[in-house]
Every structure is written in C-alpha cells, then in structure tokens.
C-alpha positions as MATLAB code, in Angstrom:
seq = 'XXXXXXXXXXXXXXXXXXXXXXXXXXXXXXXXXXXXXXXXXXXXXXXXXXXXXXXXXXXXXXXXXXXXXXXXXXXXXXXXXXXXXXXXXXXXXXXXXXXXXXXXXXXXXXXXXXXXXXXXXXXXXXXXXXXXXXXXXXXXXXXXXXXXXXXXXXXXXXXXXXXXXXXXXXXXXXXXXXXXXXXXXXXXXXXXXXXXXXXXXXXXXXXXXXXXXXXXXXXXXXXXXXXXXXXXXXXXXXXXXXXXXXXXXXXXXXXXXXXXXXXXXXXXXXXXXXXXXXXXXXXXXXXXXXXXXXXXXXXXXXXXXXXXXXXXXXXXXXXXXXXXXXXXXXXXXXXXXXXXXXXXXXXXXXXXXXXXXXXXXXXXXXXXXXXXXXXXXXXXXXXXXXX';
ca = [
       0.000    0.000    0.000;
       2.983    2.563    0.979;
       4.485    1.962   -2.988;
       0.889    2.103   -4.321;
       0.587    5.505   -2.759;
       3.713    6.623   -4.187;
       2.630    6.324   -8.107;
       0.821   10.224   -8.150;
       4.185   11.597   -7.485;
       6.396    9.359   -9.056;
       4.381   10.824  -12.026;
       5.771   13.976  -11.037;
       8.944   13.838  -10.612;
       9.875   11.425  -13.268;
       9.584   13.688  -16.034;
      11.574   16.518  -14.708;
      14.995   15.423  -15.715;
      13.598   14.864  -19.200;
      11.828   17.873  -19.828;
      15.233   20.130  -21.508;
      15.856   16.736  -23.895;
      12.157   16.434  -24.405;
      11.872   20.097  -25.576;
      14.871   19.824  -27.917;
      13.375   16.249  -29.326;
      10.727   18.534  -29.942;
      11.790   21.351  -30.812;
      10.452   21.833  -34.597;
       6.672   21.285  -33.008;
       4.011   23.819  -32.499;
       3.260   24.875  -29.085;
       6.473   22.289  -27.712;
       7.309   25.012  -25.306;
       3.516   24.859  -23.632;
       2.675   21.611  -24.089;
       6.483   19.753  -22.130;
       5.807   21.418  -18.969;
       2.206   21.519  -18.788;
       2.929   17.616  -19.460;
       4.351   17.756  -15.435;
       1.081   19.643  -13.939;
      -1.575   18.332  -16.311;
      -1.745   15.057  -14.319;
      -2.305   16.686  -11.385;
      -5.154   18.966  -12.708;
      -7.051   15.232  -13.663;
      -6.709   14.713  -10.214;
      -8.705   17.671   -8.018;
     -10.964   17.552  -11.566;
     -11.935   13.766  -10.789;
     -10.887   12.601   -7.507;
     -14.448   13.776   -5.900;
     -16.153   11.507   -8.388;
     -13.766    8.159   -7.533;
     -14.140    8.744   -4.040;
     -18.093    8.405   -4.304;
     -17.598    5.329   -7.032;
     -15.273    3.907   -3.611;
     -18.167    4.143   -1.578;
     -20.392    2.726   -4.033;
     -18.766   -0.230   -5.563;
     -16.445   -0.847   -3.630;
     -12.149   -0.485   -3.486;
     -10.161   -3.485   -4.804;
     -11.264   -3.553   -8.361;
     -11.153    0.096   -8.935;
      -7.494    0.346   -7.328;
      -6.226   -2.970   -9.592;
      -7.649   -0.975  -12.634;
      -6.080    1.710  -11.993;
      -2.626    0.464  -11.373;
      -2.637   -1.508  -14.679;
      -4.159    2.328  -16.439;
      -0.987    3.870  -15.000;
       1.316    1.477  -16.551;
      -0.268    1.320  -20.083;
      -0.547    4.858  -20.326;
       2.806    5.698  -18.524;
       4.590    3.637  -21.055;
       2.156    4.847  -24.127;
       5.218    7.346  -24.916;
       7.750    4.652  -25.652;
       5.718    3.796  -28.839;
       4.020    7.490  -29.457;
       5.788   10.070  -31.464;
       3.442   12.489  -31.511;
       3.329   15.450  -28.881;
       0.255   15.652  -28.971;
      -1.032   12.316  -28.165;
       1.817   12.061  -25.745;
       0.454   14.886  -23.827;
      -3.165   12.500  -23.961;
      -1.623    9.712  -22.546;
      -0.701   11.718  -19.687;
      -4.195   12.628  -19.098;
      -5.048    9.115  -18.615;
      -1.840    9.186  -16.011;
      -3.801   11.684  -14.294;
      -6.924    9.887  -14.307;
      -5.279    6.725  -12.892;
      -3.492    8.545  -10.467;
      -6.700   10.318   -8.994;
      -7.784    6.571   -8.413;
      -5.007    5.389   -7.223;
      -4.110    8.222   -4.642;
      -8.435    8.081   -3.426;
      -8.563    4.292   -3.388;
      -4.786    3.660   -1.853;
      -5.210    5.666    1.365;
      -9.198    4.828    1.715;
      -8.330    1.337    2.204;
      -5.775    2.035    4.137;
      -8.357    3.145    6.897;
     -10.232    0.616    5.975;
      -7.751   -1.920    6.615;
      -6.295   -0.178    9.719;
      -7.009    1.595   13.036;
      -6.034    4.705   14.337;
      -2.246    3.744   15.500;
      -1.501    1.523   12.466;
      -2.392    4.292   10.213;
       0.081    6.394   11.976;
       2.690    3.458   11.582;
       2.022    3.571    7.793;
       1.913    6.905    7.185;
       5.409    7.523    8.938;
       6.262    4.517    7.149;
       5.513    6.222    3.746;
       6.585    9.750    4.801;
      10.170    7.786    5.241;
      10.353    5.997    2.223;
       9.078    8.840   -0.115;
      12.283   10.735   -0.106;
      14.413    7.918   -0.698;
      11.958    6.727   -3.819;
      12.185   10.243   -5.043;
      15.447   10.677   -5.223;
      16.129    6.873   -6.830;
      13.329    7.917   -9.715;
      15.178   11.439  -10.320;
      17.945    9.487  -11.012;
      16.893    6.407  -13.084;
      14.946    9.315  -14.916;
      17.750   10.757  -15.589;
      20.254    8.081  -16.659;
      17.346    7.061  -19.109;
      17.010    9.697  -20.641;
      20.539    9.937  -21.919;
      19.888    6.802  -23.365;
      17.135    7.848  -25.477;
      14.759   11.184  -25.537;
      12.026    8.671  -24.047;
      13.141    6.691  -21.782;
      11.989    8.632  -18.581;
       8.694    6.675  -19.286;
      10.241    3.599  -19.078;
       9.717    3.998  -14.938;
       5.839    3.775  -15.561;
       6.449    0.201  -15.555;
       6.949   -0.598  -12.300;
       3.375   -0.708  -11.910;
       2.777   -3.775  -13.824;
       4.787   -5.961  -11.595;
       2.923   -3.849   -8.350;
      -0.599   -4.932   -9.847;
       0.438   -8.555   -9.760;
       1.493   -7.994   -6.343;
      -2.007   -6.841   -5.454;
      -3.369   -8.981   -7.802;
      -2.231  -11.732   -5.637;
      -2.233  -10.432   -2.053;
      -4.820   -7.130   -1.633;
      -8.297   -8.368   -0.250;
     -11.875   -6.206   -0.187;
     -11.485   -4.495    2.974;
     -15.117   -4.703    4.946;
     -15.585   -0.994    4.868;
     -18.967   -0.959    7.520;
     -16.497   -1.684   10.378;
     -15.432    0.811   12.593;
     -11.819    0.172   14.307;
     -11.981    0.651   18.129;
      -9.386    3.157   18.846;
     -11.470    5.261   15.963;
     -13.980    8.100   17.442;
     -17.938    7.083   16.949;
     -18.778    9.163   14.199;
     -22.649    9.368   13.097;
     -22.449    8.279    9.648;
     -26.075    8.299    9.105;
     -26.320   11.655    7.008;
     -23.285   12.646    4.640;
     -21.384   15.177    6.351;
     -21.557   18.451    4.152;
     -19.878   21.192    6.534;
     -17.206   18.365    7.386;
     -16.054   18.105    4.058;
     -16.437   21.721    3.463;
     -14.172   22.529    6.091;
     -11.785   19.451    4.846;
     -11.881   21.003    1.465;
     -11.058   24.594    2.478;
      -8.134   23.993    4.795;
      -6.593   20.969    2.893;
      -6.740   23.614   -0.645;
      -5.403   26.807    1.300;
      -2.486   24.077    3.191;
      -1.873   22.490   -0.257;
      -1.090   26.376   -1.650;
       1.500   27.177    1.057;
       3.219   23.345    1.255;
       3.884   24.373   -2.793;
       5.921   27.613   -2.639;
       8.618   26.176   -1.364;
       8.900   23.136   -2.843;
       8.307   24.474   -6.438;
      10.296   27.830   -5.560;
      12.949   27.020   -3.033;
      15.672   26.541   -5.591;
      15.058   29.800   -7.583;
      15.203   31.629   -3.567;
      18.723   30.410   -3.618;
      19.785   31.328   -6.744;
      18.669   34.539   -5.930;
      21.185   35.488   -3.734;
      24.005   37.700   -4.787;
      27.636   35.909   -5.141;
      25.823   32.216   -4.447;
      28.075   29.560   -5.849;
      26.101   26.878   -7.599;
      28.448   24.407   -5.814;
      27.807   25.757   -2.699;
      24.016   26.069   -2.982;
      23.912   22.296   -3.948;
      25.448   20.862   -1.308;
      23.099   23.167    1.016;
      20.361   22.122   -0.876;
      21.571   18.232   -0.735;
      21.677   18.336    3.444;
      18.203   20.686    3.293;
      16.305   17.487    1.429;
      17.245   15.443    4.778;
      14.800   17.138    6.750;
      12.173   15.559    4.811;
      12.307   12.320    6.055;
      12.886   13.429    9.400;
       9.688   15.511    9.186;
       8.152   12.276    8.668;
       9.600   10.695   11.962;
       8.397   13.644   13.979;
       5.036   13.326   12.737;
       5.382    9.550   13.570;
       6.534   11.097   17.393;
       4.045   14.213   17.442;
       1.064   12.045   16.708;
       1.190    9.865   19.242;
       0.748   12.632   22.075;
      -1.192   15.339   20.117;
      -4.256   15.549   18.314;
      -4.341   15.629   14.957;
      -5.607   19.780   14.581;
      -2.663   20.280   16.523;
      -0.265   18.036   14.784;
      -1.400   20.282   11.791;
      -0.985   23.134   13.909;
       2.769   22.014   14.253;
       3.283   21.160   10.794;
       2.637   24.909    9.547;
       4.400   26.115   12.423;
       7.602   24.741   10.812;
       6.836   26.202    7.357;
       5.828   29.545    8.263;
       9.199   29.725   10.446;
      11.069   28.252    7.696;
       9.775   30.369    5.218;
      10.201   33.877    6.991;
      13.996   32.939    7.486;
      13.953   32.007    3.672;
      12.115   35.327    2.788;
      14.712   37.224    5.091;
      17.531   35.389    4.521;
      21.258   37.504    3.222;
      23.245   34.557    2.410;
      23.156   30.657    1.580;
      24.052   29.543    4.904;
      21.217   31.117    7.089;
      18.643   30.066    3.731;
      19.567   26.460    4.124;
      18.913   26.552    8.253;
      15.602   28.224    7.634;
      14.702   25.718    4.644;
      15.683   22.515    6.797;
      13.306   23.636    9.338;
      10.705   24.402    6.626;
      11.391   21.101    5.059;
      11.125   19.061    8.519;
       7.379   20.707    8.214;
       6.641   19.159    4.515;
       7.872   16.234    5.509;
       5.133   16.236    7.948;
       2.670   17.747    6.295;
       0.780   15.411    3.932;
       0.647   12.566    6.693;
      -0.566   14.834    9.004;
      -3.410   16.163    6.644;
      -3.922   12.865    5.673;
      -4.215   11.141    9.213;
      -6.439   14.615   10.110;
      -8.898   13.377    7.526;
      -9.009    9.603    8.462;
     -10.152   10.874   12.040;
     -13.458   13.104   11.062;
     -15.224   10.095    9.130;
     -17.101    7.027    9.549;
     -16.546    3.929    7.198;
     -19.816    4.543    5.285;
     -17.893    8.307    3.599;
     -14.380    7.334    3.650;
     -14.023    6.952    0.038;
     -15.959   10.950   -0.476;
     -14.084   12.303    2.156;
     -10.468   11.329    0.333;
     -11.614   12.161   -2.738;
     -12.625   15.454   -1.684;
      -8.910   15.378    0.323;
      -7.198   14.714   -3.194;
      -9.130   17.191   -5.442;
      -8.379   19.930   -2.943;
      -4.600   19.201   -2.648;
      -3.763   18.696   -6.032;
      -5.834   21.809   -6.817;
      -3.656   24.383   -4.462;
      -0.315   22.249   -5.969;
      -1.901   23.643   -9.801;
      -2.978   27.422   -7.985;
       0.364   27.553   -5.690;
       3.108   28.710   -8.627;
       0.153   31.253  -10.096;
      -0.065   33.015   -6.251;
       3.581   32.888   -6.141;
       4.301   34.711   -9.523;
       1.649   37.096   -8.566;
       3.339   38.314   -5.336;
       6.452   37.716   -7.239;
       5.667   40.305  -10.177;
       3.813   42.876   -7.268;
       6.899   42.863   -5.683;
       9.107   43.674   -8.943;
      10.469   40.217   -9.749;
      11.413   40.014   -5.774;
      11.991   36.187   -5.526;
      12.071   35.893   -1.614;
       9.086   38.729   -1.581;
       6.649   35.750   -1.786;
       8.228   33.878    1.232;
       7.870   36.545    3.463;
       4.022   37.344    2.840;
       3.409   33.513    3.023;
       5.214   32.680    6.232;
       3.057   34.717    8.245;
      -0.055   33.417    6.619;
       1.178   30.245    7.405;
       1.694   30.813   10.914;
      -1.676   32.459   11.293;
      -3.314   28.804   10.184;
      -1.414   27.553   12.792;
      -2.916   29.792   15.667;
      -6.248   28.215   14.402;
      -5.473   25.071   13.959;
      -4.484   24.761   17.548;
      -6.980   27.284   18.652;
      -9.489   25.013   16.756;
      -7.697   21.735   18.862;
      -7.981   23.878   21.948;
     -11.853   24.088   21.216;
     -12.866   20.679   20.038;
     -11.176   19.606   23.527;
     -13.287   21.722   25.683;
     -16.498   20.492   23.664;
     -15.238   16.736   24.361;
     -14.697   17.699   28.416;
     -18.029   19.146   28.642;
     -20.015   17.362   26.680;
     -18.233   14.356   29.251;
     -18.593   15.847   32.185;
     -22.825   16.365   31.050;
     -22.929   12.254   30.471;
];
C-alpha cells in the first residue's frame, strides 16, 4: 500500500529530468514550449478535476477492483510514450496518467483506513513519509540516466506498476468498509457530512497552496542570492532534502501525544518559520537553516493532513471524504506557482518577496489550527462531564 501511494508523485517527478531533452526532441513542433511542462502539472489537474467523483464510485462499488484498474491504467498509459511520437497524443496519454493517479491516490489511502485503526495508520503513514524521499530521489535518477539513453526513456519507470498490480493482484483483499476500528472516534455516519467536508476542502486547498511555494520555488530563492556559488548552494540544498524524512519521523513522534488539529498546527508552524527565514535570509548559509526547518514541516505535512482526515469520518464516507482530500490538494499544488508569480511580479520580480508574505499566513493557520484543537477539547470535556 505505501508503494501504491507513491505512483501520483512518481508521475511527477519522473519527467523533470527529461523535460530540456524532451523540448529539444521537440523542438520543430508547435506549441512544444507549452505543451512539455504543462505535461508535469496536467496530471495533477485530472486529479482535483476527478478525484471527488472516484471517491463516491469507492463508496459505491467498492475499493479493490477500482485500485487494480487503476494500477494496470498507470502502466499502459505511462509507457504509451515509448511507442508514441506524436506530442500531442503524448500529452493524452498523460491525461489518462492523471486519471489513474486520482484513483489510485483516493482508493490507496481509503483502504488504508479501511484496513487499519487509528495507531496503524500512523505506523504507515510515517512509514511512507520515510520511504518517499528515498523513492524520489532513486526515480530522479533512473529518470535521468534514461534519458541519456534515449529522448524517451523517462517513461520507461511507468512500468513498475505492472509488476505492483500482480502484487495486489495476488495479495490485496476487499477491505469490509462498515467496520469501525476501536481506537477510531464514533462518528454518526447516518447523514453525509456536508460542513465536514467543506471545512476538509477549504483547509486541505489553502495548506496544499502554502506546502507548494517552497517546494516548487525554493531553488530559484537560492539562486537569488548575490555571489551564491552553484556548488555551494547544492550541497546546502543536498543536506536541506534530509529534513524531509525526518519531518516524517516527527510526525510519527508528534502524533502519538497530540491531536491531529494540533499536529497540523505544528506542521505549519515549521513552514511559516522556515519560510520567513527564507524570505529574510542575506546569504546561503542562514537560507539552508531556515529551509531545513521548513522542510522538517513538509515532511510532515501530507501525513498529518492525511491522518487529520481519516479521524473526522465514519466507514460509510471514507471513500468521499479522500476524494474530496485529493481534489483539494492537487488543486492548491496547480494554484500555488500562479499566487507565487503574482506576489512575485507585485513585488518587482522580488523572488524571496513571496516567502515573506506567506510565512506569516502560514503561521496564522497555525494559531487556528491549535486554537481550533484547543476548542474541540473543551467540547469533548463538557459534553463528558454532562454524560
């Protein structure tokens, strides 16, 4: 389930090593320039457009079959490239990436509360938070070396899925999604829950906005500073991507002992720091503190939101209540870069302009997400010491 989770951004980051050899392959066809990067995002976009509608098919028909289908989609159109020579219908086939991925991302973490309690989700989710990283940085480089053996052969890493759907094929079982696991809270799950998702929908878009500024931007804030060596600024960027694994091992810590409002509250507590010492930063050195402490808060950050979900529904809306998760993030990662180039250009091409107006933000949805915890706790004690 942790690899299976893994495929949406594998689709990602795959590509970017091959997008300068992709552009000159195609460099004598219309619109190349548009169509190569929008060939990175345009996956993502099928996701918030059609996640909402595979989370209520998950509730409906159930989770194995639509998962298995959609593994085998992300292979066959993954690889479609290999064989395609036409931009165009390259860019098609990474629609159907997009769709596949919005089914796979619903589906893989649905079941996964549907296979697991409260404390085993946490397990996994560290688990994946760990591994991530690690996968990331092996696909950036198998991209890479593939590439350089021919202008296609990025794609070729689209077909580890084939030998993952066998694997499920073989060992993934219907979960029995009317249970409810008894370290989960009693949920009423006898109306859908409208101002629950709202409220899901709403914080998970505006979290999804700030967790991509950095990540998108944080090597053009370094390469903004005056007399930077390249050198230099890669090895401080090589130590900064550490952090995100260790993010994910302090969410496995913070989540034992706090709830998980305030283990969001945490998470942008980290970025909003992090990205203020970013936005104020004069050289490389006090950058890469700020963006290690920003980057031990991503690393955090989509378990947390994640885990925050799998606590505020029942079994009967699981399946809605992720795909409403996954529509909303993917849909601040496509708005994220537009806000940022907005501030950017308001600001007069200020790079680091953008960091310092977000950090604060960021720590503002912090104050009420614990505020928020703070609240919900004093419901719970009185509405306990009433029984």
């Amino acid at each position: 389930m942790a690899l299976t989770a893994f495929l949406p951004i594998m689709a990602i980051i795959s590509l970017v090593p091959a997008v300068p050899t992709l552009i000159q392959h195609f460099s004598q066809t219309p619109h190349a320039m548009t169509l190569i990067p929008l060939m990175l995002t345009a996956p993502g976009l099928m996701i918030a457009i059609s996640a909402p509608f595979v989370g209520w098919a998950a509730d409906a028909v159930g989770r194995r079959k639509l998962l298995l289908g959609s593994t085998l989609l992300y292979g066959i159109c993954g690889t479609m490239p290999l064989y395609l020579h036409d931009l165009v219908a390259i860019f098609i086939s990474r629609l159907g990436v997009g769709l596949a991925e919005a089914i796979v991302l619903t589906i893989a973490n649905t079941m996964m509360m549907d296979y697991f309690g409260m404390r085993e989700r946490r397990f996994w989710l560290t688990v994946q938070g760990v591994i991530g990283p690690l996968a990331a940085s092996a696909v950036m480089a198998g991209s890479g070396y593939l590439t350089a053996i021919q202008w296609n052969g990025a794609f070729w890493i689209y077909a580890v899925s084939f030998p993952l759907f066998l694997a499920m094929l073989v060992w993934m079982f219907e979960p029995e999604t009317v249970a409810r696991h008894a370290d989960e809270p009693e949920i009423d799950d006898s109306t859908f829950p409208w101002p629950r998702v709202a409220t899901v929908v709403s914080i998970t878009f505006a979290l999804a906005i700030i967790y991509y500024i950095y990540t998108i931007n944080g090597g053009s804030a370094f390469h903004s500073l005056n007399g930077a060596s390249p050198a230099r600024i890669g090895m401080i960027l090589s130590v900064v991507s550490l952090a995100v694994p260790i993010g994910a091992l302090v969410f496995g810590f913070a989540s034992k002992r706090l709830t998980p409002e305030q283990v969001l509250g945490l998470v942008m507590t980290f970025i909003g720091l992090g990205m203020l010492g970013v936005g104020f930063a004069k050289d490389e050195v006090s950058m890469g503190a700020s963006a290690f402490i920003q980057q031990i808060g991503a690393g955090m950050a989509v378990s947390a939101m994640i885990f925050w979900v799998s606590s505020l529904f029942g079994p009967a809306h699981r399946g809605r209540a992720m795909g409403a998760w996954s529509s909303a993030f993917f849909a601040g990662m496509f708005v994220s870069p537009l806000i940022f180039s907005a501030l950017r250009g308001w600001a007069g091409d200020d790079v680091l302009y953008p960091f310092r107006v977000i950090g604060p933000i960021a720590l503002i949805v912090a104050a009420l997400m614990f505020a928020f915890a703070a609240s919900k706790q004093g419901r719970a004690l009185r509405l306990a010491k009433a029984a």
